[in-house]
N, CA, C and O atoms as a Maestro MAE file, in Angstrom:
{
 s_m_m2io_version
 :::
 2.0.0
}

f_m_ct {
 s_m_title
 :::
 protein
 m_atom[332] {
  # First column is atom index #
  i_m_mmod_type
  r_m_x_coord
  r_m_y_coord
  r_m_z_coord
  i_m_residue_number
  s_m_chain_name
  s_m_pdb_residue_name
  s_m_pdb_atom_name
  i_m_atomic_number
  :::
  1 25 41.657 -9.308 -15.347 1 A "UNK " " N  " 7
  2 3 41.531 -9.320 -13.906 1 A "UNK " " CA " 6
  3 2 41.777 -10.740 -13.416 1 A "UNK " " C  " 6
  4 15 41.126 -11.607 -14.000 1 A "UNK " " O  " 8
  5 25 42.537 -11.103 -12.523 2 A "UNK " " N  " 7
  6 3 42.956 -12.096 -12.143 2 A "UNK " " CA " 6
  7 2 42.640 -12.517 -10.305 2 A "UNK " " C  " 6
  8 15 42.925 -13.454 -9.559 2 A "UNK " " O  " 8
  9 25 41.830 -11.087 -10.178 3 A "UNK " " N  " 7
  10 3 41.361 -11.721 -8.733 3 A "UNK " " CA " 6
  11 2 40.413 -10.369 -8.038 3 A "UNK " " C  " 6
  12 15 40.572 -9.284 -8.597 3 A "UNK " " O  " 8
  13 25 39.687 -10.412 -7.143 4 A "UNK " " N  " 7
  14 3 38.657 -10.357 -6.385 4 A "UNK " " CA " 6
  15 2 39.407 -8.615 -6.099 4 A "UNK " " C  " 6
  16 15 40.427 -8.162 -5.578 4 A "UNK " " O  " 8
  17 25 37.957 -7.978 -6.929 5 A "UNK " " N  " 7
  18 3 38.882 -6.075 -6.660 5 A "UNK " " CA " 6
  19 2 38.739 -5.831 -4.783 5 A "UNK " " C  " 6
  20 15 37.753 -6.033 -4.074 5 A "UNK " " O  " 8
  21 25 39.731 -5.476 -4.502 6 A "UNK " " N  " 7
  22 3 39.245 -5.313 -2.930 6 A "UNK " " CA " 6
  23 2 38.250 -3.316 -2.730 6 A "UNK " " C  " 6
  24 15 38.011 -2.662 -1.715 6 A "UNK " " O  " 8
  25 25 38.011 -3.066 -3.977 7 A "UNK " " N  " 7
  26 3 37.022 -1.631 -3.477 7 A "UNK " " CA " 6
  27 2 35.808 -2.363 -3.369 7 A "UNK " " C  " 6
  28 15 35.371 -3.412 -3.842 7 A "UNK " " O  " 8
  29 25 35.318 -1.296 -2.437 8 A "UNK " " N  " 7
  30 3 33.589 -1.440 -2.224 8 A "UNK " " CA " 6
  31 2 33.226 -1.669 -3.420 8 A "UNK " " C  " 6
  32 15 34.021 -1.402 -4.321 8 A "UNK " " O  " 8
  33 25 31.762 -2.295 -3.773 9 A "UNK " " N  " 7
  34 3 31.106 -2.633 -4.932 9 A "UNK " " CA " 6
  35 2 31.079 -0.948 -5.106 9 A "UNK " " C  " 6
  36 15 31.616 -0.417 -6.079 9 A "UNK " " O  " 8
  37 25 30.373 -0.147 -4.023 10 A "UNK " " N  " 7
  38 3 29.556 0.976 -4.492 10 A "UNK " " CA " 6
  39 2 30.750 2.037 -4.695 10 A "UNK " " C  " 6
  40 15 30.384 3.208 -4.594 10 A "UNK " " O  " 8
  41 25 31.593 1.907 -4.861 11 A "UNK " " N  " 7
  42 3 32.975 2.732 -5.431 11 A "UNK " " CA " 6
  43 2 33.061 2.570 -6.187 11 A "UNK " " C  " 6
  44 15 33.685 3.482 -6.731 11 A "UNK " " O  " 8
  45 25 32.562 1.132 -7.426 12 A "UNK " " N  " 7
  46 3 33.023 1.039 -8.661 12 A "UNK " " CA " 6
  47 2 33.023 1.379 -9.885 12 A "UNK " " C  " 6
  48 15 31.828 1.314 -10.173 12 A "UNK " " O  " 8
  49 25 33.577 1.701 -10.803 13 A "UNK " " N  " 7
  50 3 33.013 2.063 -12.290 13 A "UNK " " CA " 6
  51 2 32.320 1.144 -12.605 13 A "UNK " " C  " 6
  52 15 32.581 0.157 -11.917 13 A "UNK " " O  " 8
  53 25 31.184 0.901 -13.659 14 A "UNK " " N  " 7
  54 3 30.812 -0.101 -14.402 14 A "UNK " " CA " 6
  55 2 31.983 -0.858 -15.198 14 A "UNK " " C  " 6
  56 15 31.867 -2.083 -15.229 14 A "UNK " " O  " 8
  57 25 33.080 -0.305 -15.837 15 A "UNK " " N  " 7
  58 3 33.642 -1.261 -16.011 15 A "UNK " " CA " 6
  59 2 34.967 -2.347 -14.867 15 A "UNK " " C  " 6
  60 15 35.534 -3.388 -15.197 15 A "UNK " " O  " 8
  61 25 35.055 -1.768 -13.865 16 A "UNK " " N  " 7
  62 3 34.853 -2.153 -13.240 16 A "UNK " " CA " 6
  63 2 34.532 -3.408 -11.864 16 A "UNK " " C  " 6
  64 15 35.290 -3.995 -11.092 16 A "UNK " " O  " 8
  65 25 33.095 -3.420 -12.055 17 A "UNK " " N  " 7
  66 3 32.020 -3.745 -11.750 17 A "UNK " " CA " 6
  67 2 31.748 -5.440 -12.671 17 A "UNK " " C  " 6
  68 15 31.523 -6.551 -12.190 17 A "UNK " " O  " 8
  69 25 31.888 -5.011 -14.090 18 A "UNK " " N  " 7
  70 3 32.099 -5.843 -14.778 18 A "UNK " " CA " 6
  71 2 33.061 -7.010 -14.743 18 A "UNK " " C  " 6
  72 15 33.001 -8.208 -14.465 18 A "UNK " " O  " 8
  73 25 33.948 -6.166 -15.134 19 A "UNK " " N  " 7
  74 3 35.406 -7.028 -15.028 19 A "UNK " " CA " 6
  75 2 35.654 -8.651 -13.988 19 A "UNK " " C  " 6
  76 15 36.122 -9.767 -14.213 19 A "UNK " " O  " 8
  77 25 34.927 -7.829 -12.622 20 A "UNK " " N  " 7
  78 3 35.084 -8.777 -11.199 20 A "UNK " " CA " 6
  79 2 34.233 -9.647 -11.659 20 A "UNK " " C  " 6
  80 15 34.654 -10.803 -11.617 20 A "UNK " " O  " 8
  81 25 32.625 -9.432 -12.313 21 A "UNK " " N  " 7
  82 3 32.101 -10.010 -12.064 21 A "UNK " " CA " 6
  83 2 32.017 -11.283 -13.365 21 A "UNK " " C  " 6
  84 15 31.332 -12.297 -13.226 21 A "UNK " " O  " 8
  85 25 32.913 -10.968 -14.705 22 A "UNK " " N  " 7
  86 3 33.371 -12.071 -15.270 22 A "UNK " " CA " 6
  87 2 34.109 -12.464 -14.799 22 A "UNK " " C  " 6
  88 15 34.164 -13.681 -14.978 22 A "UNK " " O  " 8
  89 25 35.401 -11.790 -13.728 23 A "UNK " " N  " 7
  90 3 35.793 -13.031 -13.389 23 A "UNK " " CA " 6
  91 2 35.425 -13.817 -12.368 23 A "UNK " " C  " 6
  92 15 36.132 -14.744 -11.972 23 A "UNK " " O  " 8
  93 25 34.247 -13.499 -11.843 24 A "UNK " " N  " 7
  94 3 33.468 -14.591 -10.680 24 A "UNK " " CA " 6
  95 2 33.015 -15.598 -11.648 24 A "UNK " " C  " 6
  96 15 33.254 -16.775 -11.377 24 A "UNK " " O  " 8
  97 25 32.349 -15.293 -12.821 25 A "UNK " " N  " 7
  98 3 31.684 -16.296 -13.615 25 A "UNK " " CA " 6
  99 2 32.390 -17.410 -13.833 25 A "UNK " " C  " 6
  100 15 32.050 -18.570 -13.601 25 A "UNK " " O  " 8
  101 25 33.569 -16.935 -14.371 26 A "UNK " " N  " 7
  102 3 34.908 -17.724 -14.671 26 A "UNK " " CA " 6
  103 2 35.067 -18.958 -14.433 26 A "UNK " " C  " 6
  104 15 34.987 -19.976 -15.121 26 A "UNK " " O  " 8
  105 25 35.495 -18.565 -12.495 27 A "UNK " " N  " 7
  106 3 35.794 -18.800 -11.267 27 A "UNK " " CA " 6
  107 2 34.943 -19.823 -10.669 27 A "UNK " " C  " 6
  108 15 35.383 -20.561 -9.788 27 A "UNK " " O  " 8
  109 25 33.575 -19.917 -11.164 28 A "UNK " " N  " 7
  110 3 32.607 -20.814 -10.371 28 A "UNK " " CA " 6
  111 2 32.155 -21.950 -11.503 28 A "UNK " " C  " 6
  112 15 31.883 -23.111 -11.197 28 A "UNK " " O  " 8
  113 25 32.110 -21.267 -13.267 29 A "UNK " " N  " 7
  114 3 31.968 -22.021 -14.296 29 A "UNK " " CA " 6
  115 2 33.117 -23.261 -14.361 29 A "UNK " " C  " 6
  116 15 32.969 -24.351 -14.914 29 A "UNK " " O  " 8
  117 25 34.289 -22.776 -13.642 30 A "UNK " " N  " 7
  118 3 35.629 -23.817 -13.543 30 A "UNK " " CA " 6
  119 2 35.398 -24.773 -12.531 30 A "UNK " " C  " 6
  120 15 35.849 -25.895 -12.763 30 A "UNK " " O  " 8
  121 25 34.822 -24.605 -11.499 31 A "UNK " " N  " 7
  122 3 34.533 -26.035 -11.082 31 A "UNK " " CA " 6
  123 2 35.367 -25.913 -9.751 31 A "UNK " " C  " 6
  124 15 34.887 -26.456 -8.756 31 A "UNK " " O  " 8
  125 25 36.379 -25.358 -9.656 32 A "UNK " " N  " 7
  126 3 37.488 -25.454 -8.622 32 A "UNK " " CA " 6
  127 2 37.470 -24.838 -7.568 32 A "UNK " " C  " 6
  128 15 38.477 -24.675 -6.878 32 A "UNK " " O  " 8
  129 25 36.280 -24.384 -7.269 33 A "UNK " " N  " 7
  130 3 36.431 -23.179 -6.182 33 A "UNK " " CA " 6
  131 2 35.127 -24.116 -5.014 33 A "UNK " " C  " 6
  132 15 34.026 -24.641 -5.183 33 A "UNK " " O  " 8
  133 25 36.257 -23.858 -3.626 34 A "UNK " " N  " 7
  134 3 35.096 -24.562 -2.796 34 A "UNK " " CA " 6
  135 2 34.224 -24.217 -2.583 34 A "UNK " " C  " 6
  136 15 33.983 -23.040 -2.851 34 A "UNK " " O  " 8
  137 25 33.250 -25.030 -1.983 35 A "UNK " " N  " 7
  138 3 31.510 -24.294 -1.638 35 A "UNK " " CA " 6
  139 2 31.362 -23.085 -0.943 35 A "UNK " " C  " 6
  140 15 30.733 -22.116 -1.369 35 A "UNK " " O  " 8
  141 25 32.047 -23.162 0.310 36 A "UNK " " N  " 7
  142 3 32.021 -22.026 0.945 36 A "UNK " " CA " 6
  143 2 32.725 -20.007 0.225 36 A "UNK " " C  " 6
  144 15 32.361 -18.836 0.326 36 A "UNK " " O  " 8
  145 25 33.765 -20.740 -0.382 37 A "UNK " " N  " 7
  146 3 33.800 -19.450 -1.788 37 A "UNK " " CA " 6
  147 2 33.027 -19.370 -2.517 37 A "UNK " " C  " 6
  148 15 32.535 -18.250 -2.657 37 A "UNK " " O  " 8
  149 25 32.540 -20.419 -3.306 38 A "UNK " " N  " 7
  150 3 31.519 -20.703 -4.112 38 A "UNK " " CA " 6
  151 2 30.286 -19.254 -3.860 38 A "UNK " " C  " 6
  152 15 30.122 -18.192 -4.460 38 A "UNK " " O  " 8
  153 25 29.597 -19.911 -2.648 39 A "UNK " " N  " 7
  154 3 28.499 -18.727 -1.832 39 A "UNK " " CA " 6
  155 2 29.117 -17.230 -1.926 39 A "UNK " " C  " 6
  156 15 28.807 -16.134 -2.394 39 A "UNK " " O  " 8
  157 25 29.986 -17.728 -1.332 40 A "UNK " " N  " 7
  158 3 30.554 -16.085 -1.124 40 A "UNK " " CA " 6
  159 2 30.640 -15.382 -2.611 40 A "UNK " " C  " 6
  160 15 29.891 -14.449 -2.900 40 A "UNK " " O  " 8
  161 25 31.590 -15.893 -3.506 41 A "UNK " " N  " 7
  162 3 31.580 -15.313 -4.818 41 A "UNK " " CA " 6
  163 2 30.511 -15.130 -5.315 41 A "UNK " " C  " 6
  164 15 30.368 -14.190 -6.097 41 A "UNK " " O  " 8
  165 25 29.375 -16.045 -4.977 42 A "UNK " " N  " 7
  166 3 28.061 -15.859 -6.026 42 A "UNK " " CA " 6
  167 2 27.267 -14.591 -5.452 42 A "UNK " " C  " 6
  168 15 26.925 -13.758 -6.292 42 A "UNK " " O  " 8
  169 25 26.927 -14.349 -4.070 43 A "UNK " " N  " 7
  170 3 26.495 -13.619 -3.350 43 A "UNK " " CA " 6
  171 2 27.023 -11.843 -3.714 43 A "UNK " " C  " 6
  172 15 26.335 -10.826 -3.639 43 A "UNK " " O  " 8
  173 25 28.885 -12.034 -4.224 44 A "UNK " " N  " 7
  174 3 28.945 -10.722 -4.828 44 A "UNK " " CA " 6
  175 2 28.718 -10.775 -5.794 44 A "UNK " " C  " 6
  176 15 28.408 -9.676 -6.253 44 A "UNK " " O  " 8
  177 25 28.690 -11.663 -6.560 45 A "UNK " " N  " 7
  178 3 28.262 -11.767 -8.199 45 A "UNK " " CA " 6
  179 2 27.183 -10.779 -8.175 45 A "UNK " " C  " 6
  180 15 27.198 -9.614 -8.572 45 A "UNK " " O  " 8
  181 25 26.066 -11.587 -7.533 46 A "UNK " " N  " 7
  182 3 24.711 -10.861 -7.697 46 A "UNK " " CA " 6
  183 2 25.193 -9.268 -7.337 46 A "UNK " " C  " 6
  184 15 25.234 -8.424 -8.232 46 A "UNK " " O  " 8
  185 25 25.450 -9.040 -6.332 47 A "UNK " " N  " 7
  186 3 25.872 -7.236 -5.960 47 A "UNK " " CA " 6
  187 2 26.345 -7.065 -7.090 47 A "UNK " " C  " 6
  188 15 25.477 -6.837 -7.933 47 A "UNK " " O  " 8
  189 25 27.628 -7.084 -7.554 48 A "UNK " " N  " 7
  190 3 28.058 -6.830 -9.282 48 A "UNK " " CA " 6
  191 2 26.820 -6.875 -9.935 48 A "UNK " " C  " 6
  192 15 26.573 -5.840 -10.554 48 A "UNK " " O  " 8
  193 25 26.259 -7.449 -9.972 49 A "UNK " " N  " 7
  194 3 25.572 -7.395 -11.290 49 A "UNK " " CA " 6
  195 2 24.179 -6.518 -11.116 49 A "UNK " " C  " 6
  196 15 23.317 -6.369 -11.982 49 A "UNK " " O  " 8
  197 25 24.179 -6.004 -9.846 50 A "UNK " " N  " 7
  198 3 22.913 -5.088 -9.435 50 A "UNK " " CA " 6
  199 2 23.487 -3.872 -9.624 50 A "UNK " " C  " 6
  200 15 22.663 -2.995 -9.882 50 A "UNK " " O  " 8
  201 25 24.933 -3.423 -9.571 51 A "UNK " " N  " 7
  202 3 25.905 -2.498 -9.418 51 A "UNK " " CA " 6
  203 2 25.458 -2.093 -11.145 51 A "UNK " " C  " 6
  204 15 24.860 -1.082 -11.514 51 A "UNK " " O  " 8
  205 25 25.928 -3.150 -11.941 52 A "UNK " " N  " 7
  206 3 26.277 -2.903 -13.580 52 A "UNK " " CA " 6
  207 2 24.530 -2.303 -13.762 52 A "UNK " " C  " 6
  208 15 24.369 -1.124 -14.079 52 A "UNK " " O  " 8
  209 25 23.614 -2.983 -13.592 53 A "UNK " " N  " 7
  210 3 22.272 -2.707 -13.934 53 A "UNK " " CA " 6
  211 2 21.764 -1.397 -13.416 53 A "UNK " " C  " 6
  212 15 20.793 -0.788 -13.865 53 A "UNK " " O  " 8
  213 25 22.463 -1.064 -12.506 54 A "UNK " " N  " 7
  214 3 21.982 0.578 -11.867 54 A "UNK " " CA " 6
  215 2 22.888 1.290 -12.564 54 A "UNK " " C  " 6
  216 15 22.356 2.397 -12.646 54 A "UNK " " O  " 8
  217 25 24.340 1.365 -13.338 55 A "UNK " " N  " 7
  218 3 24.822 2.354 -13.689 55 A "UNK " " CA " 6
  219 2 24.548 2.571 -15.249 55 A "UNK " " C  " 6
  220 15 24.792 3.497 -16.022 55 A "UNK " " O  " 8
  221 25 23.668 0.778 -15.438 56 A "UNK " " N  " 7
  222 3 23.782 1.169 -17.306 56 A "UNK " " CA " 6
  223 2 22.215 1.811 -17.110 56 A "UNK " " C  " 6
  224 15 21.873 2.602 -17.989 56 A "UNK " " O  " 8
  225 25 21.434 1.585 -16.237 57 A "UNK " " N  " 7
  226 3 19.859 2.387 -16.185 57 A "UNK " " CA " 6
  227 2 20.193 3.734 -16.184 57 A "UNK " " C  " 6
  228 15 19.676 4.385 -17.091 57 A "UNK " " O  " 8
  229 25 21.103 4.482 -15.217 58 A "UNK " " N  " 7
  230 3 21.618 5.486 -15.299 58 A "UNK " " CA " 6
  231 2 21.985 6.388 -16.425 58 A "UNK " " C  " 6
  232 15 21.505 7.508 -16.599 58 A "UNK " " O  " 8
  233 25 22.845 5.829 -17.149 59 A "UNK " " N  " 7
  234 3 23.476 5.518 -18.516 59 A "UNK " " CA " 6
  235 2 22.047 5.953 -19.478 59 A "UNK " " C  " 6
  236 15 21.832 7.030 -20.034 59 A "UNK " " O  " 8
  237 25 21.391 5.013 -19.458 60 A "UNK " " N  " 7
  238 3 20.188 5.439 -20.255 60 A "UNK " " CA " 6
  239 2 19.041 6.473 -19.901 60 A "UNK " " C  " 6
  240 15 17.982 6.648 -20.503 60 A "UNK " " O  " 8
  241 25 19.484 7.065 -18.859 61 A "UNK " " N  " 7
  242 3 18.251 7.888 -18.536 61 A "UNK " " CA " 6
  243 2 18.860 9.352 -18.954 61 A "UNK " " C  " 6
  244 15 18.170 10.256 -19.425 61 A "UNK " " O  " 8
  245 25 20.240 9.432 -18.707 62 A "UNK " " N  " 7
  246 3 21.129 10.460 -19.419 62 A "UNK " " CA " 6
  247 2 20.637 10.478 -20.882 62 A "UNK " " C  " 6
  248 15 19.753 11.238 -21.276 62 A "UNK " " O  " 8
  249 25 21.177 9.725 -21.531 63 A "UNK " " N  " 7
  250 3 20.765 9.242 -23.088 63 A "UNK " " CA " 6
  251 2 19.284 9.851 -23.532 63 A "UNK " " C  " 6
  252 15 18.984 10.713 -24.358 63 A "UNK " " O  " 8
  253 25 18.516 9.068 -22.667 64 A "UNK " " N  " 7
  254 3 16.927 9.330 -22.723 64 A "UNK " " CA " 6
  255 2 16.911 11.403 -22.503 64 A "UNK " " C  " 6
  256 15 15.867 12.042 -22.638 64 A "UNK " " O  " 8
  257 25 17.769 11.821 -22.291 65 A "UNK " " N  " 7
  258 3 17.536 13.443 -21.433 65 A "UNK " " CA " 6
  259 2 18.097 14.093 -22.650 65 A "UNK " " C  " 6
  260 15 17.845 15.298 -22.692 65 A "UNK " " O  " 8
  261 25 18.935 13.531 -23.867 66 A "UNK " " N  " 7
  262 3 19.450 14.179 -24.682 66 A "UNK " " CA " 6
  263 2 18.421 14.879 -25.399 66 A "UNK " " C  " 6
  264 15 17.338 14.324 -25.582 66 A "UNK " " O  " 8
  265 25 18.678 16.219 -25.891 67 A "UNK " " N  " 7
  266 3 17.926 17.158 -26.494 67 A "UNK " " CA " 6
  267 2 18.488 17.543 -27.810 67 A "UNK " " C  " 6
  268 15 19.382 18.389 -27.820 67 A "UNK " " O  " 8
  269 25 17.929 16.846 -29.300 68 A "UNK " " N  " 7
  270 3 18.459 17.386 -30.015 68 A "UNK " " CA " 6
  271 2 17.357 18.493 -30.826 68 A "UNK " " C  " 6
  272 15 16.141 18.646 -30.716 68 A "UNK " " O  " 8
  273 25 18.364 19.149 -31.652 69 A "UNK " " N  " 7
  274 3 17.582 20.147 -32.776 69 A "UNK " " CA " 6
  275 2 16.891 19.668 -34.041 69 A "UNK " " C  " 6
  276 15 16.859 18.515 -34.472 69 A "UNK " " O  " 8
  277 25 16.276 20.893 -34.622 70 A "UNK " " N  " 7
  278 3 15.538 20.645 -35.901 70 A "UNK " " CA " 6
  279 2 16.119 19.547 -36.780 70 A "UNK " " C  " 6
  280 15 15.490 18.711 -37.430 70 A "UNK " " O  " 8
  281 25 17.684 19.731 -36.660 71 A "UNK " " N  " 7
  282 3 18.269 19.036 -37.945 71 A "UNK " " CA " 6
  283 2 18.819 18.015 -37.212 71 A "UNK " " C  " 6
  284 15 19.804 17.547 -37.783 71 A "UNK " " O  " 8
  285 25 18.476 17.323 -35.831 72 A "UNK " " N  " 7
  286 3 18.965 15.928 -35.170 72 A "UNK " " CA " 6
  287 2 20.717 16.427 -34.471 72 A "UNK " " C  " 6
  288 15 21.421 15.872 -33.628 72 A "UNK " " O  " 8
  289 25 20.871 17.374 -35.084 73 A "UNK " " N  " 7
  290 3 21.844 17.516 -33.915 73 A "UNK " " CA " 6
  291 2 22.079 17.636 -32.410 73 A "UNK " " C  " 6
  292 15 21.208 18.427 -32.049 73 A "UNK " " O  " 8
  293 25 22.961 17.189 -31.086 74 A "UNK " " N  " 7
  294 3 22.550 17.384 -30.069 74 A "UNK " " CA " 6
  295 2 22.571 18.589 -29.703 74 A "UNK " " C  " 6
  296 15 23.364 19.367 -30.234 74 A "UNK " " O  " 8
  297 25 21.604 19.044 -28.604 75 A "UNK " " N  " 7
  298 3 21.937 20.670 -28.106 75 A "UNK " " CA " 6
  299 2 21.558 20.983 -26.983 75 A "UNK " " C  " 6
  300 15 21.127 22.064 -26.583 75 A "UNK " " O  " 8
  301 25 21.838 19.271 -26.029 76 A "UNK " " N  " 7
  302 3 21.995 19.479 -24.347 76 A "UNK " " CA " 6
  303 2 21.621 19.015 -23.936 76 A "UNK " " C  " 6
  304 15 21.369 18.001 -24.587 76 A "UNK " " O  " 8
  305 25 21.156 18.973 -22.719 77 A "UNK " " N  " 7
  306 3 20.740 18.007 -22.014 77 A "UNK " " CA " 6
  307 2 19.325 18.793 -21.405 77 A "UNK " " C  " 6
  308 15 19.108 19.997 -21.269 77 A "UNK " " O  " 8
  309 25 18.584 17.773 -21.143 78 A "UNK " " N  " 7
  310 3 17.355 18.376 -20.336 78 A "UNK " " CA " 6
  311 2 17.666 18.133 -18.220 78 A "UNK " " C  " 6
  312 15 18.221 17.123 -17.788 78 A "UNK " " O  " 8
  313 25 17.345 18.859 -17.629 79 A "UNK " " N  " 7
  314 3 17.740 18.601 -16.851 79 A "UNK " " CA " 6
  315 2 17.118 17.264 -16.077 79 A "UNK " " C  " 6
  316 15 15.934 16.935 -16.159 79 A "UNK " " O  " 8
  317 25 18.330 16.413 -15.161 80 A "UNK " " N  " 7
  318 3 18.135 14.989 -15.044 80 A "UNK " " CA " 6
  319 2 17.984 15.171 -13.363 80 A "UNK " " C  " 6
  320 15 18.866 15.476 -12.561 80 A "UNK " " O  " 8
  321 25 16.828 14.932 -13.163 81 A "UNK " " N  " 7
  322 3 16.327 14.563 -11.264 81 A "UNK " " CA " 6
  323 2 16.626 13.216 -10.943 81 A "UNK " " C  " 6
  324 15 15.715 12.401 -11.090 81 A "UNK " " O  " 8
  325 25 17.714 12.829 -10.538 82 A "UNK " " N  " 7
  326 3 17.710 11.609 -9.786 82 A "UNK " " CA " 6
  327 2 18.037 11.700 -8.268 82 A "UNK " " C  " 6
  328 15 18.895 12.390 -7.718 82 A "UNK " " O  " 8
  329 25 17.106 10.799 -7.709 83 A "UNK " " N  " 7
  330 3 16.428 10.705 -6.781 83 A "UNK " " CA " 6
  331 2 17.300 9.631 -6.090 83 A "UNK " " C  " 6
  332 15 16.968 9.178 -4.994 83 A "UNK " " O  " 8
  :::
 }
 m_bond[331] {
  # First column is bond index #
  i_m_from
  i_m_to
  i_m_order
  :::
  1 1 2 1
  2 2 3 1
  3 3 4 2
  4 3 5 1
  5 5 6 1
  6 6 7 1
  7 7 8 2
  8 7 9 1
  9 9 10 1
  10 10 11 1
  11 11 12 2
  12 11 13 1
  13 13 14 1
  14 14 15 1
  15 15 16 2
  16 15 17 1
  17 17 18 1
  18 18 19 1
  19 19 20 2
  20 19 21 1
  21 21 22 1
  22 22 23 1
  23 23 24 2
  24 23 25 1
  25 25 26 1
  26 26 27 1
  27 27 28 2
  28 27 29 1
  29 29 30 1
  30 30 31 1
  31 31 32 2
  32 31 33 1
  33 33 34 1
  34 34 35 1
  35 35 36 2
  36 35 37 1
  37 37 38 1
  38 38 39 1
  39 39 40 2
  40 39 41 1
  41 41 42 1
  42 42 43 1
  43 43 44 2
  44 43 45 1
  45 45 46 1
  46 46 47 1
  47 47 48 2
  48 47 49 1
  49 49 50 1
  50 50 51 1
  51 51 52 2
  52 51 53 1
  53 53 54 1
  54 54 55 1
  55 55 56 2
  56 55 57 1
  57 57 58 1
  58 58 59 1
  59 59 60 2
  60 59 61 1
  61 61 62 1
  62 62 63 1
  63 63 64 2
  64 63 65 1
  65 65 66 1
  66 66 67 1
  67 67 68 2
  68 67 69 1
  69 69 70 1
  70 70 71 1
  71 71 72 2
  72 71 73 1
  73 73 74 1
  74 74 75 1
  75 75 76 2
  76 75 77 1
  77 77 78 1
  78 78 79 1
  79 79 80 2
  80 79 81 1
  81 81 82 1
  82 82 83 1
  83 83 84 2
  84 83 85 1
  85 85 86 1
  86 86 87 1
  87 87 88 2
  88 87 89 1
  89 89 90 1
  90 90 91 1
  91 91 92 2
  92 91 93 1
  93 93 94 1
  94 94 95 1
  95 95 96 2
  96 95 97 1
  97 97 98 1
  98 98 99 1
  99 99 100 2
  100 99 101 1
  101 101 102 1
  102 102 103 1
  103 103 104 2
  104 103 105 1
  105 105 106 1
  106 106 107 1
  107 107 108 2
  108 107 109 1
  109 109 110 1
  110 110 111 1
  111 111 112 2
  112 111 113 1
  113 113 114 1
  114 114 115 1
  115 115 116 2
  116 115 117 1
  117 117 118 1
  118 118 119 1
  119 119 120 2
  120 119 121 1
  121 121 122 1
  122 122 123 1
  123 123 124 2
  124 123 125 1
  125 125 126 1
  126 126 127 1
  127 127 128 2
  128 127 129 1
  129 129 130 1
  130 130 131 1
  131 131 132 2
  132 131 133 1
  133 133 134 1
  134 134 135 1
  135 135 136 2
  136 135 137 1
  137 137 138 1
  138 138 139 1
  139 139 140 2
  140 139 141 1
  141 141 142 1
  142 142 143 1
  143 143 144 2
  144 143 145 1
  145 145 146 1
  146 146 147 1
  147 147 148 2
  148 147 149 1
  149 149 150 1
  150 150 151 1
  151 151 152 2
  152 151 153 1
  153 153 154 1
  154 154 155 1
  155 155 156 2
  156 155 157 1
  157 157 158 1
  158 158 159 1
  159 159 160 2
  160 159 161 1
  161 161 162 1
  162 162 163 1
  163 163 164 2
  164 163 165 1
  165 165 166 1
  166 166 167 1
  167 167 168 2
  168 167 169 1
  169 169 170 1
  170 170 171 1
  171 171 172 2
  172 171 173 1
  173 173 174 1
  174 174 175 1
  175 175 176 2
  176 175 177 1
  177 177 178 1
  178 178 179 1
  179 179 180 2
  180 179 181 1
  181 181 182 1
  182 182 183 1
  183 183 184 2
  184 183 185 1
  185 185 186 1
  186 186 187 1
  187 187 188 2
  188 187 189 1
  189 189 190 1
  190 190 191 1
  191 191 192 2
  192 191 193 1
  193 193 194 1
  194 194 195 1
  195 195 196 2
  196 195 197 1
  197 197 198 1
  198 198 199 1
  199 199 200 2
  200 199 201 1
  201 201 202 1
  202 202 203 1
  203 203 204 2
  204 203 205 1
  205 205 206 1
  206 206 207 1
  207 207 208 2
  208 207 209 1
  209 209 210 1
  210 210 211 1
  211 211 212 2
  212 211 213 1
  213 213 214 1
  214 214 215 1
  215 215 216 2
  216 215 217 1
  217 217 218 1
  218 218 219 1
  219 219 220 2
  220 219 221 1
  221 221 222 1
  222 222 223 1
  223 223 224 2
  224 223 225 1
  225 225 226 1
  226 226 227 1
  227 227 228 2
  228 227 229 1
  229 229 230 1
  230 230 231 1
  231 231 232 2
  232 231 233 1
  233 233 234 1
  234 234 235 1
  235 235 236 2
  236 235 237 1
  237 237 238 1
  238 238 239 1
  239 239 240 2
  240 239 241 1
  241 241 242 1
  242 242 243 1
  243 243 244 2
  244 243 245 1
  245 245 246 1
  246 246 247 1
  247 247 248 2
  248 247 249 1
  249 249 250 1
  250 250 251 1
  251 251 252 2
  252 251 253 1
  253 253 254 1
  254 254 255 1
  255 255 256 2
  256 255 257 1
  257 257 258 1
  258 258 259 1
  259 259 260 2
  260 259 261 1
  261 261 262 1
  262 262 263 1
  263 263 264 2
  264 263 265 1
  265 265 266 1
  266 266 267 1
  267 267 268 2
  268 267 269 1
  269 269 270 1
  270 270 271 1
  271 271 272 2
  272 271 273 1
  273 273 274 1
  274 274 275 1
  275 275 276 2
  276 275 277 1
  277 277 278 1
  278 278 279 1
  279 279 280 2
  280 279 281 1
  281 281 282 1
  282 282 283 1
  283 283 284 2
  284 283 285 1
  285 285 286 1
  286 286 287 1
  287 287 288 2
  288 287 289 1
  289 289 290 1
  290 290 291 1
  291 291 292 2
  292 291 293 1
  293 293 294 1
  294 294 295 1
  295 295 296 2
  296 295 297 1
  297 297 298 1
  298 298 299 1
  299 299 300 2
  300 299 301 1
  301 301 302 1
  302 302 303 1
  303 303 304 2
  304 303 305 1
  305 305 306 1
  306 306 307 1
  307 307 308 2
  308 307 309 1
  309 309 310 1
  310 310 311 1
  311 311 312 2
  312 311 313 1
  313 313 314 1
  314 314 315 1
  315 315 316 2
  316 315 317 1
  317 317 318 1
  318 318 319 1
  319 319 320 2
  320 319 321 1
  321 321 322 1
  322 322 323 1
  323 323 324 2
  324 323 325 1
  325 325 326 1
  326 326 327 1
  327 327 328 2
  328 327 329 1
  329 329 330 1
  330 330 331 1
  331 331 332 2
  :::
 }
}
């Protein structure tokens, strides 16, 4: 990724989500970016990175719902209430 995804944060895949937000890290770890981008990039950073943390919680609550059998095999899902 070579520059700033123009979708909504809340449109994004986690990967994604990701992607932008190494390359904000990048971007501000380099030194070259003025203050006033600076803010701005860091400000979505944080959104990215609230974005990645809600879809990998997600991620795990699926995981957490898996139902396996006697012998550890899977055999479905339990049903998942998100709220």
């Amino acid at each position: 990724m070579d520059e700033i995804n123009p979708k909504k944060i809340e449109d994004m895949t986690f990967e994604e989500a990701m992607a932008e937000l190494e390359f904000i890290v990048r971007q501000l770890e380099g030194g070259k970016v003025k203050l006033e981008d600076a803010v701005k990039a860091y400000s979505r950073g944080v959104a990215l990175r609230n974005k990645c943390e809600e879809k990998l919680a997600e991620a795990k609550l699926k995981i957490e719902q898996i139902t396996l059998t006697t012998d550890g095999k899977p055999a479905g899902l339990n049903p998942v209430v998100v709220e």
